[in-house]
Every structure is written in structure tokens, then in C-alpha cells.
C-alpha positions in Angstrom: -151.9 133.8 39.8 -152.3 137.7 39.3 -150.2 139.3 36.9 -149.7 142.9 35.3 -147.7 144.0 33.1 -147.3 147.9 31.9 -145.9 150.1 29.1 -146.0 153.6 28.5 -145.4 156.1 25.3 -142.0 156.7 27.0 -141.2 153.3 26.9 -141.3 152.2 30.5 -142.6 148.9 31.2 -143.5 147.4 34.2 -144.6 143.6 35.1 -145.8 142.5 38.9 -146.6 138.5 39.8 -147.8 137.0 42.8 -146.4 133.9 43.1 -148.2 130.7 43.5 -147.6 130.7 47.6 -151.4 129.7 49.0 -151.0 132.7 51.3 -150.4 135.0 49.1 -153.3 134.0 46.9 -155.5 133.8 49.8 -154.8 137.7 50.2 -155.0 138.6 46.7 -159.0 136.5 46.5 -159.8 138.5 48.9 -158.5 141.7 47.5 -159.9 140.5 44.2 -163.6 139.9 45.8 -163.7 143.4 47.3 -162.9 145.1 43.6 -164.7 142.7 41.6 -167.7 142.6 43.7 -168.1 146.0 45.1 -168.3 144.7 48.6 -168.9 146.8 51.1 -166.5 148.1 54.0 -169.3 146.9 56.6 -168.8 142.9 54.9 -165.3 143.7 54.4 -165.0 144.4 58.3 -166.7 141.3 59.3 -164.0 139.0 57.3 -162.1 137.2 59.7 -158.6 139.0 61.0 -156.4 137.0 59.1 -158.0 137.4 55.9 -158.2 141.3 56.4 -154.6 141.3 57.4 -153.6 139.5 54.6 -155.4 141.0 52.1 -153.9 144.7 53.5 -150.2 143.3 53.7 -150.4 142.5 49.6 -152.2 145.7 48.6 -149.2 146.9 50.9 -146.6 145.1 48.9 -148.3 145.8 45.5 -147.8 150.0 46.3 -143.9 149.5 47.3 -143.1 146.8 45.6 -140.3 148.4 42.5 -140.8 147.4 39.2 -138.4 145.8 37.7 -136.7 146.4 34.1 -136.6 144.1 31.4 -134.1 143.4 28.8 -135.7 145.4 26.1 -134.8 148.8 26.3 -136.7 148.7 30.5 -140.1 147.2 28.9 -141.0 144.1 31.1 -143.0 141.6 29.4 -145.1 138.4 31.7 -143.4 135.4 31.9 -144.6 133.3 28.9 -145.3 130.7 31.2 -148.2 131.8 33.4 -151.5 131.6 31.9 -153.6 134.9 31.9 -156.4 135.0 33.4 -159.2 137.0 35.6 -160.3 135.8 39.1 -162.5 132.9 39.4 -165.8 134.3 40.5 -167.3 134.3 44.1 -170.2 131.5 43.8 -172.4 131.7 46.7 -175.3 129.8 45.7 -176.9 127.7 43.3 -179.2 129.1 40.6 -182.3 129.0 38.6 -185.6 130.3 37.2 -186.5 133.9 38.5 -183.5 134.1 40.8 -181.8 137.7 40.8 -178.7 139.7 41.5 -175.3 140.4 40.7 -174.4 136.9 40.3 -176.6 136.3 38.0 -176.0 139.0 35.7 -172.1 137.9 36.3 -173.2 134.7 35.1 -175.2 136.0 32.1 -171.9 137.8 30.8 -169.9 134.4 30.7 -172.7 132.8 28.9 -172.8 136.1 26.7 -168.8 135.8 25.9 -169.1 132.1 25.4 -171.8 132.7 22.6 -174.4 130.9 24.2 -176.6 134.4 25.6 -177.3 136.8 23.3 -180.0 138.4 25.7 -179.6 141.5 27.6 -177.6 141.7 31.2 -180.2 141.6 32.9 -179.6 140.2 36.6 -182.9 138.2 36.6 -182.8 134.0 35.8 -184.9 134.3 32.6 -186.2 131.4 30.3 -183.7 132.7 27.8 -180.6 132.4 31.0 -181.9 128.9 31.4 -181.5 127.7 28.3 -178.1 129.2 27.7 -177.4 127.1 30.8 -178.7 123.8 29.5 -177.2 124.6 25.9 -173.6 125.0 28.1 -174.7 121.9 30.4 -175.3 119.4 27.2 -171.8 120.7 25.5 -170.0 120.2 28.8 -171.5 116.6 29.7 -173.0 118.0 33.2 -176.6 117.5 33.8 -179.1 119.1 32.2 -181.0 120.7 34.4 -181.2 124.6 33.8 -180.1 125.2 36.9 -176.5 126.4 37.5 -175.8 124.9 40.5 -172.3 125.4 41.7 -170.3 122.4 39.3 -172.1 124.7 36.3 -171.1 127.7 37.4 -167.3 126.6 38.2 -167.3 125.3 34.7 -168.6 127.9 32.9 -166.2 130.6 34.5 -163.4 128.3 34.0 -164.4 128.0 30.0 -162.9 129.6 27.3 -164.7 128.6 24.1 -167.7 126.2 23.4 -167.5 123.9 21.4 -168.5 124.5 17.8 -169.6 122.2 15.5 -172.1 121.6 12.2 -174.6 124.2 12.1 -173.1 126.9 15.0 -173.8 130.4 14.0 -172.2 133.2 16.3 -169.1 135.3 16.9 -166.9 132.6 17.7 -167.2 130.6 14.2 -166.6 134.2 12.9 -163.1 134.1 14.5 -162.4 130.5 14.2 -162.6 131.1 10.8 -160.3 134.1 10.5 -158.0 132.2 12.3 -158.3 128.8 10.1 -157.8 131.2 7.1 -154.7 132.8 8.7 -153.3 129.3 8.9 -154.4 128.2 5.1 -157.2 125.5 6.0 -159.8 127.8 4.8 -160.6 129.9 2.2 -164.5 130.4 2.4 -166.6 133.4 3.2 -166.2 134.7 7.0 -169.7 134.1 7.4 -170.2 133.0 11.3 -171.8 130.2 10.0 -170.4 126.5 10.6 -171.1 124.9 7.3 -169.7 122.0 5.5 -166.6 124.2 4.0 -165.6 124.9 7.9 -166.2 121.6 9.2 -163.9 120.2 6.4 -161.4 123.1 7.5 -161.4 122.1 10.9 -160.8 118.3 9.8 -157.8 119.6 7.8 -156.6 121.4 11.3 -157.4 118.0 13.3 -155.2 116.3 10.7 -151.8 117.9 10.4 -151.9 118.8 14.2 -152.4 115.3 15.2 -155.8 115.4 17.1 -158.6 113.2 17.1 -160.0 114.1 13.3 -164.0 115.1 14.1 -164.8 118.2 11.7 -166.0 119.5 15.0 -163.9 122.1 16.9 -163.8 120.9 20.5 -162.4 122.7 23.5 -159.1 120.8 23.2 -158.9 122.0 18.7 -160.1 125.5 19.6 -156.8 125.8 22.1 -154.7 124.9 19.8 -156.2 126.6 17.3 -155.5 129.6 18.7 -152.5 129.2 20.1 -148.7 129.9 19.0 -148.3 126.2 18.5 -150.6 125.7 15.7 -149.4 124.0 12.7 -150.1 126.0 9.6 -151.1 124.2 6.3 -148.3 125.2 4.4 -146.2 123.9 7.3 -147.6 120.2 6.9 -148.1 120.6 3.6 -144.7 119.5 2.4 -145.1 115.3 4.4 -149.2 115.4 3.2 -149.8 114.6 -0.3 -153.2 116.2 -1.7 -155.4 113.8 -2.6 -158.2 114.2 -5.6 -161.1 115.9 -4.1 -164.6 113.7 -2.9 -166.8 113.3 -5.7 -170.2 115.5 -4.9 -168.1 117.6 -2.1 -168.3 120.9 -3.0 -165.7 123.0 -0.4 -164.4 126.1 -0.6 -160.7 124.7 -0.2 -159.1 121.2 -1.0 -158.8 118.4 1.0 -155.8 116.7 2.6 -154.8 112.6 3.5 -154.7 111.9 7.7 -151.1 112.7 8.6 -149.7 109.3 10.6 -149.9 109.8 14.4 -146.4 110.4 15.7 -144.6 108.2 16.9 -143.2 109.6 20.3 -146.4 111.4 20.7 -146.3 115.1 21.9 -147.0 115.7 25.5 -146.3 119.1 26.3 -143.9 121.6 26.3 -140.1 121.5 27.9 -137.9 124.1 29.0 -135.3 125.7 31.0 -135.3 125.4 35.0 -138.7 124.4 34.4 -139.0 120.8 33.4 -138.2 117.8 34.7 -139.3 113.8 34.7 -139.7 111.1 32.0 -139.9 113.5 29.1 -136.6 115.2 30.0 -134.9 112.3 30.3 -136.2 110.9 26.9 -135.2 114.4 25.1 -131.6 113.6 26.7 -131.0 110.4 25.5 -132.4 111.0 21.8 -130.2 114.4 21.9 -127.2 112.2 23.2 -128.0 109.3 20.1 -127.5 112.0 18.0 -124.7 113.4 19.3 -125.7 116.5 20.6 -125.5 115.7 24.3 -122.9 114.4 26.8 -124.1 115.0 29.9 -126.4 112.8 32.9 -129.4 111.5 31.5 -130.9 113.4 34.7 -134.5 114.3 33.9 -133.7 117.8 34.6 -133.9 120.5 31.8 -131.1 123.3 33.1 -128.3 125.0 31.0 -126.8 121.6 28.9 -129.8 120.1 27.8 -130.7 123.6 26.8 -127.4 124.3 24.9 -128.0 120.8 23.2 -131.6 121.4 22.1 -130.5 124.9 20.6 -127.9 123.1 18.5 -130.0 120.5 17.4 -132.7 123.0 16.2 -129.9 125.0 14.4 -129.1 122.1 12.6 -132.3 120.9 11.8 -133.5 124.0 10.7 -136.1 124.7 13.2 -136.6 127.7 15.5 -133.9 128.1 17.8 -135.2 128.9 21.6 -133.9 126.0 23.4 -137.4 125.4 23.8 -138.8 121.7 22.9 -142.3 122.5 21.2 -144.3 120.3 19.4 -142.1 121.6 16.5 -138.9 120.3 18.2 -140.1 116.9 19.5 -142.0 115.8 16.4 -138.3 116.6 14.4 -136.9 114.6 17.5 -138.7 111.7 17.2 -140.7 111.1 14.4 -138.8 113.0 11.6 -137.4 110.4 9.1 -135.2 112.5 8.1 -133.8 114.0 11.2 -130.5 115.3 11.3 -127.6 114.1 13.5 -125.0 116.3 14.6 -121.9 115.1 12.3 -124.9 115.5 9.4 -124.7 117.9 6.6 -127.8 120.5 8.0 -131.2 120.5 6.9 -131.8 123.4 4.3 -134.1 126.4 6.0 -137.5 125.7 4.8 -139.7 128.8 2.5 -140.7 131.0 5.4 -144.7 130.7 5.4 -146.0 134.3 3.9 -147.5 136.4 7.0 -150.9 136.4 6.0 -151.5 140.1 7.2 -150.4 144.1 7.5 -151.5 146.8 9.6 -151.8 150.3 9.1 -152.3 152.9 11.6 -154.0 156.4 9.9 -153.3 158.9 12.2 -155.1 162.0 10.4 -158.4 159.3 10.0 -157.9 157.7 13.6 -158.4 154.0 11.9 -156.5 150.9 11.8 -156.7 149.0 8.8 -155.6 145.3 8.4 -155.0 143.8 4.5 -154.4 140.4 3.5 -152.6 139.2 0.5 -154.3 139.7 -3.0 -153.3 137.4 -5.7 -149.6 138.5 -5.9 -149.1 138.6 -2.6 -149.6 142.5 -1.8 -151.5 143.2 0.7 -154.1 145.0 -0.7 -157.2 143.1 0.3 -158.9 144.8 3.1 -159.6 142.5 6.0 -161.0 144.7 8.7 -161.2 148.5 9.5 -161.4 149.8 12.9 -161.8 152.9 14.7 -158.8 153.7 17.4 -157.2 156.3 19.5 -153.5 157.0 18.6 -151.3 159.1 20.8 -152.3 162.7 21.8 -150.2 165.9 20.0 -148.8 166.0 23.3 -147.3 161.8 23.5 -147.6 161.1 19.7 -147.9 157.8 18.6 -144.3 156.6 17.0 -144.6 157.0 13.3 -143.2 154.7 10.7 -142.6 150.8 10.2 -142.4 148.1 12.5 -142.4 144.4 12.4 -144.4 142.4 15.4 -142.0 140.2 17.2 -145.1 138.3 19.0 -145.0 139.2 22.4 -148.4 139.4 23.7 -150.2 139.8 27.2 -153.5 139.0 28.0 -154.0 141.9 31.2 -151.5 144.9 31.1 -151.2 147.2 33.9 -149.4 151.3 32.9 -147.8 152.3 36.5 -147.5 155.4 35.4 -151.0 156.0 35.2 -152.5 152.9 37.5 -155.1 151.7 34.5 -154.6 148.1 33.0 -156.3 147.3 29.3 -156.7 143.9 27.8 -155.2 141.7 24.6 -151.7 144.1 24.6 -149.6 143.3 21.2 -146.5 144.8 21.8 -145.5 146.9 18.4 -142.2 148.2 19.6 -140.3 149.0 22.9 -142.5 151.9 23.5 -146.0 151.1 22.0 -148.4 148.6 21.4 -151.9 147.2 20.7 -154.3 147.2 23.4 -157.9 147.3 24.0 -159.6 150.5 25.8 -158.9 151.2 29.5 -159.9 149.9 32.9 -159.6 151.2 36.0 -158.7 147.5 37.6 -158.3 143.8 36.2 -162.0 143.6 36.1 -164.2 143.8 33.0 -167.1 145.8 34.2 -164.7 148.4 35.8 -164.3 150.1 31.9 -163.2 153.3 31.7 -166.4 154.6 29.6 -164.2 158.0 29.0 -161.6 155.9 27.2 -164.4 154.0 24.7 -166.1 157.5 23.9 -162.7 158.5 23.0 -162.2 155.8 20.0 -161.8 157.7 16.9 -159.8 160.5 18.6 -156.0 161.0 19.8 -156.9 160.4 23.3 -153.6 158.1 24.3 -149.7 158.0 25.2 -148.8 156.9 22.0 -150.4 153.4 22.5 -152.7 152.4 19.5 -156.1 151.6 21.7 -159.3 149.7 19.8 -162.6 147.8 21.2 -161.8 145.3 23.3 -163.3 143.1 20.0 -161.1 144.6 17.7 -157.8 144.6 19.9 -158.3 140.5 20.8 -158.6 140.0 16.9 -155.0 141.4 16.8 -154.2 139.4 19.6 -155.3 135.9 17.8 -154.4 136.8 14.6 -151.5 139.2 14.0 -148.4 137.1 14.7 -144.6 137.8 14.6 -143.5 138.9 11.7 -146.2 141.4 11.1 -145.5 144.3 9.7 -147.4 147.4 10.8 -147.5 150.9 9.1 -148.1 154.0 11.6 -148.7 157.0 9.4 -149.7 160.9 9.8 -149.8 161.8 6.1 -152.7 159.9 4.6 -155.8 162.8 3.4 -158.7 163.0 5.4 -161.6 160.6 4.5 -164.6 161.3 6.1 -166.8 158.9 4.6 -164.9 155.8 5.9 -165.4 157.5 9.6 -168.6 157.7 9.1 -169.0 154.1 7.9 -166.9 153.0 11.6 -169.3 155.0 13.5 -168.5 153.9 17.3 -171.7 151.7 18.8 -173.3 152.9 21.8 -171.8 151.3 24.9 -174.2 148.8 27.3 -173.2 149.8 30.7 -174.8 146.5 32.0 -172.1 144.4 30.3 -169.9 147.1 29.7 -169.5 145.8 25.6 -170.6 148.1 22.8 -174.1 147.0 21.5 -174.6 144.5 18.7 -174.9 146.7 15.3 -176.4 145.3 12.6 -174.1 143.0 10.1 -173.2 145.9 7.0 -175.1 145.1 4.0 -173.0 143.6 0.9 -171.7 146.2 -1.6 -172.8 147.0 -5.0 -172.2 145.0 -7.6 -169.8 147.2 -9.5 -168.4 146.4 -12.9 -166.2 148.5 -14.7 -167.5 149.6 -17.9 -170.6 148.3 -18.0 -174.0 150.6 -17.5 -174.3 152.4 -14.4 -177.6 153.1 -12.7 -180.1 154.6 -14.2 -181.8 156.6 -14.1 -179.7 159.5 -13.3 -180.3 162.0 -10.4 -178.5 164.8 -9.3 -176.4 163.6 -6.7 -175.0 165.9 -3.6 -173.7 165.8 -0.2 -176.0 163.5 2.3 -177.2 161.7 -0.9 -176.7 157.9 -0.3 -177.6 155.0 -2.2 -175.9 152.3 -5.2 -175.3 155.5 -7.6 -173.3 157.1 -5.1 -171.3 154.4 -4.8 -171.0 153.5 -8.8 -170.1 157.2 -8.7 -167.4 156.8 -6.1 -166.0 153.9 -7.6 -165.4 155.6 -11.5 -164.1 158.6 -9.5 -161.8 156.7 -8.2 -160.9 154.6 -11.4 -160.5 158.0 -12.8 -158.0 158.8 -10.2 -160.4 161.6 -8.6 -161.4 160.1 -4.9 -159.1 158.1 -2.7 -161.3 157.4 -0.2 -163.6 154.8 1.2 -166.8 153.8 -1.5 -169.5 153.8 1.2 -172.0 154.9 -0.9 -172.7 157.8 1.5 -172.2 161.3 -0.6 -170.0 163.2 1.8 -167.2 165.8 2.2 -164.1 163.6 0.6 -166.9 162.6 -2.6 -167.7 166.6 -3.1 -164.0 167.1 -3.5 -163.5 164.3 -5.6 -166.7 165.7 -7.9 -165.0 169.2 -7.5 -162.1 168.1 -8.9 -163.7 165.8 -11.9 -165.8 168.9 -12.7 -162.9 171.2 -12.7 -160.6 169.2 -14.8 -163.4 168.6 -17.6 -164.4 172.5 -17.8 -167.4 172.8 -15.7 -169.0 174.3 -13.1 -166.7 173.1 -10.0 -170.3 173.2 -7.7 -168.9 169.7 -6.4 -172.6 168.7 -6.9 -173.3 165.5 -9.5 -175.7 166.9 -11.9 -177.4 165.0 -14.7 -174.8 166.7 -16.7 -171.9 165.7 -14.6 -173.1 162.4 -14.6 -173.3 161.6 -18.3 -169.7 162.9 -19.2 -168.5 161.0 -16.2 -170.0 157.7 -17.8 -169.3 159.0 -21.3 -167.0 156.0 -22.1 -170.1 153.5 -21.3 -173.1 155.5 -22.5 -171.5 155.6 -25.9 -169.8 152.0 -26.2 -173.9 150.6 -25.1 -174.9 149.7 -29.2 -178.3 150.8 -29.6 -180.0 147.3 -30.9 -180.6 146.8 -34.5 -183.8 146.1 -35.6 -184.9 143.4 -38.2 -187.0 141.7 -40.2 -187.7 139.1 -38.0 -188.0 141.4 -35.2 -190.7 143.7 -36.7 -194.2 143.8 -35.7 -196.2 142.3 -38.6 -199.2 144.1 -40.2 -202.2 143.1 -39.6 -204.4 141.2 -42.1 -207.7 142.8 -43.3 -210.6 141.3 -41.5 -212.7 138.9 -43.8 -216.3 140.3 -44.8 -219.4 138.5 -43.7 -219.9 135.7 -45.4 -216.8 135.3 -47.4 
């Protein structure tokens, strides 16, 4: 199925499906294989007649077809039903060692997304290509061969994670860790490491979402890991006592007893005009034992059984969408303490805190995301990324709004025919997106719109890497608040510390920069570096940022402590210099220096020195003979 869907700084939203009619698919491949695969008008004349006429009847239907207006405020959003996804790739033959061409740099960039590549794009079936291949054949239980022969190939386009388990380093334990932190199973370094602390978190996950209980994240524990229907910690937390630690485990977080297996076990989700069968009709008759439903026990999920399920949730203080989730059938069935419909209702549980904020700096063209400090401010910065907010022209919308967690994997901007990935809508007019392409294929990146980042460059949109824009996606839930302002003061040093990576036009995906090194250990009133050296703009190094840090103590510099002596550091030395009568030369002399460490060059005692300590005298040597 092919879907866009649209928005635009005016707040027009479009959405366009394709239905799941064969024929229409049929067309669409083929429209998808001439995009995605450059092919040219000679091959595309020698398709068959049918194929050509169908694939020019839906590009036909796609320019005519009206968009159609949604119910908030004209933004259209995809059905949360259909899936997301990109076209399944054109395999046309098997392959191995020293093979080239298109398809195999196609297949080097799944391998590459899936963590098991980290070679260049090459297009040429390298050693390093086949053992990404046998790495990906051993996880998937195909045979190991090296070769991707056409069963390996299907499977690797149709993958979305690999599976991760005890020693896994990479990208993808970097974000299965963000996200097991958002959900309060973990509390360790974001390391990209798997280690013992994340195995245990993902045996915590495994536990209060009822899955087999491994430690290792498998295809089916990264899904739901990831997605909407994943059962916080503080959720289960209430029904799963906490159990006195292992003796010789030493985790970063604490761990929890099995929950009991359900038990009416979850299948899968029901809902409106869309379900029907066995798991309808057992919904119906628990909702009519409890006296929420008096209608045929029919199988079919349409207006009543929807009516009854939103009353049920209502009363038993769950979400109420009509919608039975895991949430709603596990209260249905295996809640001891369900509530019937002539019961007093079950009080509204603690809402669990949203583990994160955004802020949007216009002036500094950065997006900022904190996480809760120990009083529950967010003050703890979680990740700082360059952006593009909307031109002078389309401004970006300024002030605060809360996520509502509407999200779209494609989204396509009629206004302007481009499409950008991981879109998280912020309001009716606005949202989270990743740069621009030119079609609903990954290598067809507008390079313009990249180059761009750290610049107003859109129509009010707030656009990031495609990196930093899925982290949004994955993380950054309803009920997010986010923070677009145009009055914070320039800080030059944290753009310089967010300079953009050079883009790989073979894979289209910034290059790999090396991971920052960890900052300074800086300890407030305690001796600073020494010795001192005059310090000025360009200078970089742990002083500098000792220096940065007191100036900001001292309420002098507001910006980000890089290290790196630039414009926003010479004010804040200005400033410092000004206010204690000296030369303003915004240069950190030797001078300078000491009266800004006054306070810890005098409180250092000088050591005492004593008896003990002294150096004895020596004794008179002995004469000869004595």
C-alpha cells in the first residue's frame, strides 16, 4: 500500500492511499520501479501494454485526484491502520562474492540501516558484504551461505531491526536504550553497548509485556518496544512487587518478579468496521457479563460494541477510544479487579511523568530535548540537534505546544510535491520531520535541503536529519510538551559544537563522525587547571572549559561549555572583566584568570610543615679508624 500524507506552514494537509485492489498495486510497482530504479524510457517501453497502461492511469489518478480535508482544522493525517512502508525492492538475481551494480549497493544500504554493514556503498559484493550477509542469514535462521540469494534478499528488505542481544554494539542498542529509558526499565549509560544492565532491562520489558522473558531483544520485543502499545514500568509497576536484588548482580536499575501470563491472552488489536471473528465475539459477551452490552453476540465490531467498549474504559479508568488494545483486553479479562458497569468506578491512575521536552531556538537554529532531573524539571540535556525552522517569510509558529502523538512514517506537502520521513505532528500547521525528498525513495534526497540544516530554510516546519527526526518519532510521545522560541541570545559555540557532517551521496546519510569525547571533570570550588595561560578566542582545551563553566556559575556566559574559546565566551570574559574594573579586552589573561578563581586560589591552605615532616641533618661521617 502507498500512502502520503502532507502539511504545510499554512496548515493544509493532504493524505492520498491506494487501496489494497491487486490492480491498482500492480500499477503503482510499476510506477514505484521506474522512480526507485531510474529505469530507462527504452526498458520502460518494452513493459508489456497492460502494465504501461496501468501504471499511466494511476500517475493519472494521483495528479487529479482532490485531496481531501481532515477534521483538524483541513490537516489530513494516514489512517492509523496501514503500516508505512517503502516499496519492496526489484530482486532480479541472486548474489555473491565480486558481483556489482545497483542492486547490490541497494542491498548494502539495508544491511547498513540494519547495523550489520558499516562499510562504504560501494556497489561491489565485498568480503565485508558477505559477511554482513551471513551475520543477517545466522540471526534470521536461513542458510548460511554468503550469498543473498533471493529468500535473503526478500528477508532482509522486509526487516526492520536485528535482533540484539549480549555483546551487540551499534546504533540500534543506542536507541533501544533511549527508548527502554523512556519507558523506566533502564537507567544506565546510552552507551551502544549491550551489556548485562541492558540485557536485564530488556528482561524487565519481556516481563511486564508478557513475552517470552530472554534478556535478548528479538524481532517480535523490538516491535513492541517501539511501538505505542508498550507497557511502561511505572505502568506495571503497581501488580509487580520488587523483589531484593540478585546477590553479585551489579545493574544499573532494579530488578522485577515475572508478571503471570494473562489469562485471555492478547491477540491483537480490535476496532471499528474493522474487526470481526472469535475475538469480537468474546469481547461481546465479556462486555455483555458485565453489563455493558445488549446487543447480538455477532462477531462484528460496528457502532454498539464500540459504544460499549468506550463505556467500559470510562469506567475502568482506561483510555477511552473505543479501541480494544492490549490495555483494554488485559482489564477485560485478566483484571481481578475489573469493574462492572453497576460498580463504583476505578479511580484514574498517577499519569506516568512524560519523560521529555523540546525546545525549538530559533535565533541558534537548534532543537534541544531535556529529560527530568531529580525534581522532575527538565533540565537534563538529552540531545542537541541542528534544524531548519521556518524562513522570515513562513515563520515557524512560536510558543508552546503539547504533542498529541500523531505520527507518519512518509509525508507528502502538495503544495510543493516533496515528501520527508518520521513527520511528528506539533500542531495543525507544523511538525517534526526529517529533511526533503523529491519522491518516497531514500536515495532521491534533496541535498539542498540537508546543506540547509542550521538555517531558516522551511515553511514553518521544524526539519532535522533523518537520524535525529526518527529519534523524535520513537521517543517523543503525546503529551510532550515543546517550546518554539525566537528570543533566546546567540550562542555560537554550541553551533559550532553541532557542526553538520558531510553528506555520502552513495547512501545519501551524513557520514559517521566520531563519538564526542566526555567532558571535563568540573568541580565547583576546587582548583582549576594549572598552569594558567592567557586564554582568547580560537583557544580550546579543559581550561577553556573550567573557564566557561565559573563564568557561568558567576552568571557571566549562558551558553554552551564546549571548551572551544569563541564569540559568546569573549562576551562573557568582557563582561567579567568589566564588572571587576579591568581592561574589558574580552581576552583571559593570567590576571583575569586569578581574580576569576580568587575564591579557590585563596581557600587552597598552603601545607604546614612539621617535625616529622622535616628533612633530617645529616650525621658527621665517622674518621678512619674510629
Amino acid at each position: 500500500m502507498a500512502i502520503t500524507a502532507g502539511l504545510s506552514g499554512a496548515g493544509r494537509l493532504a493524505a492520498f492511499c491506494v487501496g489494497k485492489n491487486p490492480l491498482a498495486n500492480c500499477a503503482k510497482n510499476q510506477y514505484n520501479r521506474i522512480v526507485s530504479l531510474n529505469i530507462s524510457m527504452n526498458e520502460v517501453l518494452l513493459m508489456p501494454l497492460w502494465k504501461r497502461t496501468l501504471a499511466a492511469l494511476l500517475l493519472a489518478v494521483m495528479m487529479i485526484l482532490p485531496f481531501a480535508s481532515a477534521e483538524d482544522a483541513g490537516e489530513a493525517v494516514p489512517d492509523d491502520s496501514v503500516e508505512w512502508t517503502e516499496g519492496a525492492a526489484n530482486i532480479t538475481r541472486d548474489l555473491t562474492l565480486n558481483d556489482e551494480g545497483d542492486d547490490v549497493s541497494a542491498l548494502q544500504t539495508a544491511l547498513t540501516d540494519l547495523c550489520y554493514y558499516s562499510g562504504d556503498v560501494t556497489g561491489r559484493y565485498g568480503e565485508a558484504t558477505k559477511t554482513a550477509v551471513e551475520d543477517f542469514q545466522r540471526d534470521f535462521a536461513l542458510a548460511v551461505t554468503g550469498m543473498a540469494d533471493k529468500a535473503t534478499q526478500e528477508a532482509i528488505y522486509a526487516a526492520e531491526y536485528r535482533p540484539l542481544r549480549l555483546g551487540c554494539v551499534g546504533e540500534d542498542v543506542r536507541q533501544a536504550q533511549i527508548r527502554l529509558m523512556a519507558l523506566g526499565y533502564y537507567t544506565g549509560k546510552i552507551s551502544g553497548r549491550y551489556l548485562p544492565a541492558t540485557q536485564e532491562a530488556i528482561r524487565l520489558f519481556q516481563t511486564a509485556n508478557a513475552l517470552p522473558i530472554t534478556g535478548e531483544a528479538d524481532v517480535q520485543t523490538l516491535e513492541r518496544l517501539f511501538s505505542g502499545d508498550a507497557i511502561s514500568r511505572d505502568s506495571s509497576a503497581a501488580a509487580t512487587p520488587t523483589p531484593s536484588p540478585t546477590p553479585g548482580m551489579h545493574l544499573s536499575d532494579e530488578t522485577t518478579t515475572p508478571t503471570p501470563a494473562p489469562t485471555v491472552a492478547f491477540v491483537k488489536k480490535l476496532q471499528y468496521n474493522k474487526s470481526k471473528g472469535e475475538e469480537v465475539k468474546l469481547v461481546q459477551t465479556r462486555l455483555t457479563e458485565l453489563g455493558y452490552y445488549s446487543g447480538n453476540i455477532s462477531g462484528n465490531f460496528l457502532g454498539h460494541t464500540r459504544n460499549a467498549v468506550k463505556a467500559f474504559q470510562q469506567q475502568n479508568a482506561l483510555s477511552v477510544d473505543g479501541i480494544v488494545g492490549e490495555n483494554t483486553w488485559n482489564a477485560l479479562f485478566n483484571d481481578p479487579d475489573v469493574r462492572a458497569a453497576t460498580d463504583d468506578p476505578k479511580p484514574t491512575p498517577e499519569p506516568t511523568p512524560v519523560p521529555f521536552a523540546i525546545t525549538v531556538d530559533v535565533n541558534n537554529q537548534v532543537t534541544t530535548v531535556y529529560g527530568r532531573d531529580e525534581n522532575g524539571d527538565y533540565t537534563v540535556v538529552v540531545r542537541q540537534m541542528l534544524c531548519s525552522t521556518g524562513t522570515r517569510k513562513n515563520p515557524s509558529d512560536i510558543g508552546t505546544f503539547t504533542l498529541n502523538g500523531r505520527t507518519a512514517r512518509w509525508c507528502y506537502f502538495p503544495e510543493w510535491g516533496s515528501h520527508a520521513q518520521y513527520w511528528t505532528r506539533i500542531n495543525s500547521s507544523i511538525a517534526f520531520h526529517s529533511v526533503i525528498y523529491n519522491t518516497v525513495n531514500t536515495m532521491d534526497l534533496s541535498v539542498k535541503s540537508y546543506k540547509n540544516l542550521g538555517k531558516r530554510a522551511s515553511h514553518g516546519c521544524i526539519r532535522l536529519t533523518v537520524a535525529d527526526a526518527k529519534w523524535i518519532y520513537n521517543n517523543c510521545g503525546a503529551g510532550t510538551v515543546v517550546t518554539i522560541r525566537n528570543d533566546m541570545p546567540a550562542d555560537p559555540e554550541l553551533r559550532a559544537a553541532l557542526k553538520l557532517p558531510s553528506l555520502n551521496t552513495k547512501n545519501m546519510l551524513p557520514y559517521v563522525t566520531p563519538q564526542p569525547t566526555a567532558e571535563p571533570d568540573y568541580r565547583a570550588g576546587t582548583m582549576p587547571p594549572q598552569p594558567f595561560r592567557t586564554l582568547k578566542v580560537n583557544s580550546s582545551g579543559e581550561d577553556v572549559y573550567w573557564m566557561q563553566r565559573k563564568l557561568t556559575d558567576l552568571g557571566y556566559y549562558s551558553g554552551k561549555c564546549s571548551g572551544t574559546f569563541l564569540a559568546g565566551t569573549q562576551n562573557a570574559v568582557k563582561a567579567f572583566q568589566k564588572a571587576n574594573s579591568l581592561s574589558a579586552t574580552g581576552t583571559a589573561d593570567v590576571k583575569t584568570l586569578k581574580l576569576l578563581y580568587a575564591e579557590e586560589l585563596s581557600a587552597t591552605p598552603t601545607p604546614e610543615v612539621t617535625a616529622d615532616d622535616r628533612t633530617p641533618e645529616p650525621l658527621p661521617t665517622p674518621a678512619a679508624g674510629q
